[in-house]
C-alpha positions as CSV (number, residue, x, y, z in Angstrom):
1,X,-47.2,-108.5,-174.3
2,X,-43.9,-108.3,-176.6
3,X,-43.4,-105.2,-178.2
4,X,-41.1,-105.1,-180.9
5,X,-40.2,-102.1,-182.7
6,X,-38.5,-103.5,-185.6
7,X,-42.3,-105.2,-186.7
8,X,-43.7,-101.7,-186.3
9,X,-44.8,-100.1,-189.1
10,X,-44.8,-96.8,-188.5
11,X,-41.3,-97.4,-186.9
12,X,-39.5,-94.3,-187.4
13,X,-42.9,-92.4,-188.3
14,X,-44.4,-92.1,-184.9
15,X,-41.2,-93.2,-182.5
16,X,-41.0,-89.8,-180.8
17,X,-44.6,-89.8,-179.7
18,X,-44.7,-93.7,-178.5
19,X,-44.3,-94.7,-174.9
20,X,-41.6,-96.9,-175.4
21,X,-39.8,-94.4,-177.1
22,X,-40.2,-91.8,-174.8
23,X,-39.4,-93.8,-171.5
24,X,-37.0,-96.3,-172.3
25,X,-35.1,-93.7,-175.4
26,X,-34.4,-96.4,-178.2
27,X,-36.8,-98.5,-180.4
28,X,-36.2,-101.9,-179.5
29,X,-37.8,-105.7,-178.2
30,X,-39.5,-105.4,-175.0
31,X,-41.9,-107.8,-173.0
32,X,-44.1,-105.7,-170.8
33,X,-46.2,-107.8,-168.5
34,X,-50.0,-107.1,-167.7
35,X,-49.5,-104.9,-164.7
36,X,-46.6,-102.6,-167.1
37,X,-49.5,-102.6,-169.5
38,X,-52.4,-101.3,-166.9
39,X,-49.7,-99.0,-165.3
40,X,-48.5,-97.4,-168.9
41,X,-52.6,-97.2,-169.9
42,X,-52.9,-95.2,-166.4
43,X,-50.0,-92.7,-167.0
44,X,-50.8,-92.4,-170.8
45,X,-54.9,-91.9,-169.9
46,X,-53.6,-89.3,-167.2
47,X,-51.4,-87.7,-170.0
48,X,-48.0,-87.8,-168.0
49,X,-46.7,-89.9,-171.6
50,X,-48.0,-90.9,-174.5
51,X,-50.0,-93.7,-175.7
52,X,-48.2,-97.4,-177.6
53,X,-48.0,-96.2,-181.3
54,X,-47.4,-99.7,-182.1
55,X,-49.1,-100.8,-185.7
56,X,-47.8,-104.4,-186.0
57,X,-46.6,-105.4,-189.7
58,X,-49.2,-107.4,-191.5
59,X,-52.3,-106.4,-189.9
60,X,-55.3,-106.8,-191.7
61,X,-56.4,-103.8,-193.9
62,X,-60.1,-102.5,-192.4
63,X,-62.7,-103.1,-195.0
């Protein structure tokens, strides 16, 4: 999975409560592989950091 903060958009919004944020200190590009994911889920579902905030530019509006 790539996570890229500057196609975020609630960059700057909800930075200081995003897992990316909070472990690596600075929005930025990051490729985080399937076992990062499943061990970031764990520690995020066991509350030791918070959840990916990330809301990728463009998504579809719900209808």
């Amino acid at each position: 999975m790539l996570i890229d903060c500057d196609a975020c958009a609630v960059r700057d919004l909800q930075c200081g409560d995003c897992v990316m944020t909070v472990l690596l200190g600075n929005p930025g590009v990051y490729e985080v592989g399937p076992g990062e994911a499943e061990a970031l889920d764990a520690l995020a579902g066991s509350g030791l950091v918070p959840r990916l905030r990330l809301v990728p530019l463009g998504m579809p509006e719900a209808s």
